[in-house]
C-alpha positions in Angstrom: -22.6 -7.5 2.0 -22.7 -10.6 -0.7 -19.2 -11.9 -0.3 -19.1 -12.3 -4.5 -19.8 -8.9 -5.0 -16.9 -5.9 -4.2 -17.4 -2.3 -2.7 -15.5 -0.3 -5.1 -14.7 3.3 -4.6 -13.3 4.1 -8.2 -12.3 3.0 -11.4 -10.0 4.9 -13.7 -6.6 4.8 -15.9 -3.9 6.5 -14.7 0.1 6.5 -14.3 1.6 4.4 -11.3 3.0 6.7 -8.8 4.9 4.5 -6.9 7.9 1.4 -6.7 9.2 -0.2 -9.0 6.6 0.2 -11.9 6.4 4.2 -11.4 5.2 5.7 -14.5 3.5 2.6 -16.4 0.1 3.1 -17.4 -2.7 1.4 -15.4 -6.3 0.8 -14.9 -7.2 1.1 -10.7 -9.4 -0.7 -9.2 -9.6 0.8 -5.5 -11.4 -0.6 -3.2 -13.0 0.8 0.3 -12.1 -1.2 3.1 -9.3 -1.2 5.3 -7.9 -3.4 8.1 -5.4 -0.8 9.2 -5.6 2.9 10.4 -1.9 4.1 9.1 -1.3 7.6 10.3 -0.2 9.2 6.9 -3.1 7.5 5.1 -4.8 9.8 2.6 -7.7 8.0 2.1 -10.9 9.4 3.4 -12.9 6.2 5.6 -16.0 8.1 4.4 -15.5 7.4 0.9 -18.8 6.5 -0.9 -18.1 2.8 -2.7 -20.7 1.0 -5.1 -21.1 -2.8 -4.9 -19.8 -4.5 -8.0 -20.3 -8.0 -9.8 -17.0 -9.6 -11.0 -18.7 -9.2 -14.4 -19.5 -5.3 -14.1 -16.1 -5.0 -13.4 -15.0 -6.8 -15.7 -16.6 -4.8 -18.1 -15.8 -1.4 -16.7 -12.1 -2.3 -17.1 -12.6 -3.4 -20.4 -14.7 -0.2 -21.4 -11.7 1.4 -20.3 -8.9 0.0 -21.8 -11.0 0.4 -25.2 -11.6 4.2 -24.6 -7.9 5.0 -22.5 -5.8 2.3 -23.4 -3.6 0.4 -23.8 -2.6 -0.4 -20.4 0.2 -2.1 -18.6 -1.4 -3.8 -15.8 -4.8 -3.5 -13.4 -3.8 -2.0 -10.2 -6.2 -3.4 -7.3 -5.6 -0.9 -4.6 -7.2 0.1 -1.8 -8.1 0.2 1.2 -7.1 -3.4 1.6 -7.9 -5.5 -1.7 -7.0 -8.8 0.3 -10.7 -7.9 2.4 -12.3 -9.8 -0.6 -11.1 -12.4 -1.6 -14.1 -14.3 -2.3 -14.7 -11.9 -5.0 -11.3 -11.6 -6.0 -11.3 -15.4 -6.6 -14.2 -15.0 -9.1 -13.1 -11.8 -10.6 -9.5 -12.4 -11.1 -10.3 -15.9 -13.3 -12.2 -13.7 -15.7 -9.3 -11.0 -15.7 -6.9 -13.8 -16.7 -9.5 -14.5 -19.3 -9.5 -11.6 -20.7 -5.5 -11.3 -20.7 -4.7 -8.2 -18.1 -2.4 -8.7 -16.1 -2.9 -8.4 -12.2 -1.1 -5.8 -10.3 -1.8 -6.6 -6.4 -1.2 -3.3 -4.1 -1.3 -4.8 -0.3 -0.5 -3.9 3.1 1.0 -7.2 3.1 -0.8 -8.2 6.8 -2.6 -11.1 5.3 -0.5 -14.0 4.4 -3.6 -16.4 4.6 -6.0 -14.9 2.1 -3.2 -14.1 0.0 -2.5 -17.8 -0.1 -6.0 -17.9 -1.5 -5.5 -15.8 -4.5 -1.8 -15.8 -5.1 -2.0 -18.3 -8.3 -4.2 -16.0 -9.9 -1.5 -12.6 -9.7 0.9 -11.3 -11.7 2.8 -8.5 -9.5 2.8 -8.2 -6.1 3.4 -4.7 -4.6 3.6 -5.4 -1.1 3.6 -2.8 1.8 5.8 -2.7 5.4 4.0 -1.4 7.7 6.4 0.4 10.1 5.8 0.9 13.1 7.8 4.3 13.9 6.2 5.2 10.4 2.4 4.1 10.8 1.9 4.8 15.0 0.3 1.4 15.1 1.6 -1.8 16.1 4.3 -3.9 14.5 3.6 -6.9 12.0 6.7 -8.3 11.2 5.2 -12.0 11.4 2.9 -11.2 9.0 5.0 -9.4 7.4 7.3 -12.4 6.9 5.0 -15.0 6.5 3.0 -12.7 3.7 6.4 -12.4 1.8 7.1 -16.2 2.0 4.2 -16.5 -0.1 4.3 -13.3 -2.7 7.7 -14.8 -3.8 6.0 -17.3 -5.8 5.0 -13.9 -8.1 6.9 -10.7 -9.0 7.1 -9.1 -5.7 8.7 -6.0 -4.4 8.1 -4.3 -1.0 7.4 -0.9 0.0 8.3 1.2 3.4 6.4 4.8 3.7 9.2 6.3 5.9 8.3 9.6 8.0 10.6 12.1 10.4 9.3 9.5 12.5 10.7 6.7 11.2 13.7 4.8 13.0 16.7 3.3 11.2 15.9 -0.1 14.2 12.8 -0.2 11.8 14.1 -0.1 8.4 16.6 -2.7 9.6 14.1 -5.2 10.9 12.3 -4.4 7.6 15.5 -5.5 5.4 16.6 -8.6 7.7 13.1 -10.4 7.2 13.5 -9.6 3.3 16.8 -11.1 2.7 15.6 -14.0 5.2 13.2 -14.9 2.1 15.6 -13.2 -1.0 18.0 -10.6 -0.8 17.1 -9.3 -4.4 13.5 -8.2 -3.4 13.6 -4.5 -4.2 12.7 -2.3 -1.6 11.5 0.5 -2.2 11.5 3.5 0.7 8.5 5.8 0.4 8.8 9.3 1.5 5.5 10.2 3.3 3.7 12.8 1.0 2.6 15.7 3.7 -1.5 15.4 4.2 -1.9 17.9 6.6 -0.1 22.0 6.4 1.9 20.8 9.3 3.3 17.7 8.3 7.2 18.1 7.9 8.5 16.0 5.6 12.0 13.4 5.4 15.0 15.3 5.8 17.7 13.7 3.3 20.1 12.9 6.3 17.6 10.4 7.2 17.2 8.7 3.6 20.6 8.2 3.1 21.1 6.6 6.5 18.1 4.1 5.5 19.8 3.2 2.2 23.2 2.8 4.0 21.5 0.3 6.4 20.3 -2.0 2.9 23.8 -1.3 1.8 25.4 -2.7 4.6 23.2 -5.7 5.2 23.9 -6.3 1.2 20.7 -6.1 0.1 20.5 -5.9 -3.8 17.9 -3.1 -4.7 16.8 -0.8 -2.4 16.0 2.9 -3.2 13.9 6.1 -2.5 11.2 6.8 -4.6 8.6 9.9 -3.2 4.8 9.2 -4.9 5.1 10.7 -7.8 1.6 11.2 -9.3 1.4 13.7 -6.2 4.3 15.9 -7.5 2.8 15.6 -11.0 -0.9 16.4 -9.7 -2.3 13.1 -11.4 -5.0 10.8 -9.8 
């Protein structure tokens, strides 16, 4: 694939679901690819994408915010967005041109193409990959090394947390915050159920993970579930 060009799955306004900006109106930008395999992801891998320019995107957002808007932010999602920075270097140049504002969703795993981009982005929305939570393998040096840099920006972090999830997990995940600034929200994600099966958080287990930021005094920590699912939204 030409490294200037982006494989885009969808385009479309919408509310935010999730963190700190839940509710605000946005234009998303998701993009296909994906360096992770989270357990609870509800993102189908066979998603068809089409290649974009940085200037047909451009102009799809702008068509957009035109006919829906106006909107608060453009949300690049994924998949992983931080898979293209080449294009992302082009692209968000002419975004700032055009005077949106940048809304980064990340799994936060790439500190070093971050550092490639991160003058460029407004907010940072910046994902801990659990362990306990995801079934994978931890990334807490990323993790803190990706967070290093995001704090240049508007940052906040996110944890999905499932009946899986162990308090050891959420603790490491607060300790590596406050080692960079202890008034980086956090915000803890209840898994939405993909499958029949799934069982979902009990609220024992919440409050136990906000007493843990409570106790370690960090500032802002809360549990917010996706709430474009509950309200049916894209």
């Amino acid at each position: 694939m030409n490294k200037t060009k982006a494989e885009i799955i969808d385009i479309f306004s919408s509310l935010q679901g999730e963190g700190i900006f839940l509710g605000a109106k946005q234009i998303f930008v998701r993009f296909k690819k994906c360096n992770l395999a989270c357990i609870f992801c509800d993102e189908p891998r066979d998603a068809k994408a089409k290649e974009y320019s940085s200037l047909e995107l451009i102009s799809e957002i702008k068509f957009l915010d035109l006919s829906k808007g106006p909107h608060h932010s453009v949300s690049l999602t994924g998949g992983e967005p931080l898979l293209y920075t080449e294009f992302l270097k082009i692209f968000l140049k002419l975004l700032k041109k055009q005077n949106f504002k940048s809304y980064l969703e990340t799994n936060g795993t790439l500190p070093e193409e971050l550092s490639r981009i991160i003058e460029f982005i407004d907010i940072i929305a910046m994902d801990f990959k659990l362990p306990s939570s995801t079934g994978a393998r931890e990334y807490w040096d990323e993790h803190l090394d990706f967070l290093k840099i995001a704090i240049a920006k508007r940052v906040f972090v996110k944890a999905v947390v499932t009946p899986a999830t162990t308090k050891q997990d959420v603790e490491r995940a607060v300790t590596i915050i406050k080692k960079v600034k202890d008034n980086i929200p956090l915000i803890l994600q209840p898994a939405t159920p993909v499958k029949t099966n799934d069982k979902i958080v009990d609220n024992g287990a919440l409050m136990g993970f906000l007493e843990i930021g409570s106790r370690n005094k960090l500032e802002n920590i809360r549990v917010i579930p996706q709430i474009h699912k509950i309200l049916n939204v894209k």
